[in-house]
N, C-alpha and C positions, 0 to 999 in steps of 0.2 A: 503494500500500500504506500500512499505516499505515505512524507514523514509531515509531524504536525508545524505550523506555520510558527514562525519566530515568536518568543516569547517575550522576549531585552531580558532576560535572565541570562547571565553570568555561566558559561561552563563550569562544573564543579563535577568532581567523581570522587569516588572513595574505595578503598579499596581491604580486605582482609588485612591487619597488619602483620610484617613479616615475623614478627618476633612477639614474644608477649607484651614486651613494654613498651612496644613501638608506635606512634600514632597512621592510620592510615594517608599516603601521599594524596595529593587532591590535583587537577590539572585545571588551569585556566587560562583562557586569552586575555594575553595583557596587550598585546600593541595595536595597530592599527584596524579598524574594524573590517570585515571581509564584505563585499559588498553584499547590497541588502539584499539579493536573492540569487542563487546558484542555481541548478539544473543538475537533478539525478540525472547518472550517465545510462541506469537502467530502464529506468522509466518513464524520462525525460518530465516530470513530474518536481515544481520548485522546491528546495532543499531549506531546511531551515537553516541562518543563520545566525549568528549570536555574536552581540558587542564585545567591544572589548571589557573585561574587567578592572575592578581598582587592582592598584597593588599592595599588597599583604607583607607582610614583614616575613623575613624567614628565622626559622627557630635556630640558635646556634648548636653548631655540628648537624645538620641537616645536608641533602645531594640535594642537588636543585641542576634539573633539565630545562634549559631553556633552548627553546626551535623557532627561528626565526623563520617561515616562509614570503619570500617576496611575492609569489602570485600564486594561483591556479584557486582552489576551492576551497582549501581552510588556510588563504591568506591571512597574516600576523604575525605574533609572537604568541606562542604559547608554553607554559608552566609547570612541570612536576613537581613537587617537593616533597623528598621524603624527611622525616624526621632521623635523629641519628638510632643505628638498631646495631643489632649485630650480621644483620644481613648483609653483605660485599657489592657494592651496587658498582663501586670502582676499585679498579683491579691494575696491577702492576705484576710482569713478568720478565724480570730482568735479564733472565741467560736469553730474552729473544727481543730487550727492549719494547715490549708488547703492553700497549693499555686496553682496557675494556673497559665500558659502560656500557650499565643494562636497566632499562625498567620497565618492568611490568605493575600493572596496574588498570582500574577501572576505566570506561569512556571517558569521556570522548578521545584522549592521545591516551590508547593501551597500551602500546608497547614502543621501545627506542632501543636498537641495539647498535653501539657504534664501534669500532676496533679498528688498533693500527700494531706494527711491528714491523721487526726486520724480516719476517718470512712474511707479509702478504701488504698490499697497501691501504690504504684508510680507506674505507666505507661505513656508511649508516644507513638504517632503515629504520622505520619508522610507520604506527598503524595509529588508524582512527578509526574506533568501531561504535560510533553512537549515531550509525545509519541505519537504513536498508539494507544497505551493500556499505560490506568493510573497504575503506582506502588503505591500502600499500600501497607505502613509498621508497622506492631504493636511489639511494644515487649512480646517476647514468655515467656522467664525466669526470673528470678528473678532481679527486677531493683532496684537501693540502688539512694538514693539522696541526696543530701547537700547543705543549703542554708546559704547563708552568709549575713544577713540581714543586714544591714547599715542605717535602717531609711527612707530616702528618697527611696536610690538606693538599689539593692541586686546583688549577682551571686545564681543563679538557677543551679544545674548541675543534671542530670538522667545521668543514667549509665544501661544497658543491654548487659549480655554478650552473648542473642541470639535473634534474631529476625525472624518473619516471613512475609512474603512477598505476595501480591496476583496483581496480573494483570489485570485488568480491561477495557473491550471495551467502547465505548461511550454511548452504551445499557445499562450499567450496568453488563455484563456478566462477570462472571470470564475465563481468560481464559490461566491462568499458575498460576505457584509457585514459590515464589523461598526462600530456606532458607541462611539469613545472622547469620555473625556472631556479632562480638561489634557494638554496636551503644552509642554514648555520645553525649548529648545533653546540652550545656552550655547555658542558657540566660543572658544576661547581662541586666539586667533592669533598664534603664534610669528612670522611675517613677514605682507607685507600687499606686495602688487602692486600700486603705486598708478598709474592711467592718466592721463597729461597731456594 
């Protein structure tokens, strides 16, 4: 069916926490608003979209994702933040100089998995499942990285100036395309799980 028409309500998600004492991550659009109406790629049917949110304080020692898209359908900046847990959201592997960041979590951005090292080159992808049809997003071109190591804490940032896009039913079907352009990917890493 279609999806229901914009509400100016704020994405918010929540999610199982990963630890007992950990608060569940919440995602939200904080930058520029996406325009006021998109088009299902499935059933050409308008998509709802949602303002941008205020910004929220982050808790200290908390991972904080943030994804910048410059265009295509959930244009903005968008927000994960977990609280600090014992769960490794950012990972360090040193005999392969290898970082990872991972998060899983509730709609609307469920998932972000980014990686780099000396055996393969930096890529992200990234999912949005608070549609009809799930969006994946992979980076198509070439992604450059930089990390800012600090010891405890880091800044993670991926960078793709194209990305590609596929639409996904609850079957698994594919059932559109869509090509973006920049995607930036910032982790701010409250802890760092480093492998000896």
């Amino acid at each position: 069916g279609a999806p229901a028409p914009p509400t100016g309500a704020a994405p918010t998600g929540t999610a199982a926490a990963p630890a007992a004492t950990s608060a569940a991550p919440t995602a939200t659009n904080l930058g520029s608003a996406p325009p006021e109406v998109t088009v299902a790629p499935s059933t050409g049917a308008p998509a709802a979209t949602v303002p941008p949110a205020a910004d929220t304080p982050t808790p200290a020692g908390a991972t904080v994702f943030t994804l910048v898209l410059s265009d295509g359908p959930r244009q903005g900046t968008w927000q994960v933040s977990h609280e600090a847990s014992a769960v490794a959201l950012c990972k360090y592997f040193p005999d392969r100089d290898a970082w990872l960041a991972t998060h899983l979590g509730q709609p609307p951005l469920s998932f972000i998995d980014a990686a780099t090292g000396s055996d393969r080159e930096p890529s992200f992808m990234f999912n949005f499942s608070d549609g009809p049809d799930e969006l994946s997003v992979r980076s198509s071109g070439e992604v450059t990285f930089e990390a800012d190591d600090r010891g405890e804490t880091a800044t993670l940032t991926w960078v793709s100036e194209t990305n590609q896009g596929g639409y996904f039913d609850s079957q698994g079907v594919r059932t559109g395309d869509v090509e973006m352009g920049s995607a930036e990917l910032t982790v701010e890493c409250g802890s760092i799980f480093r492998y000896e």
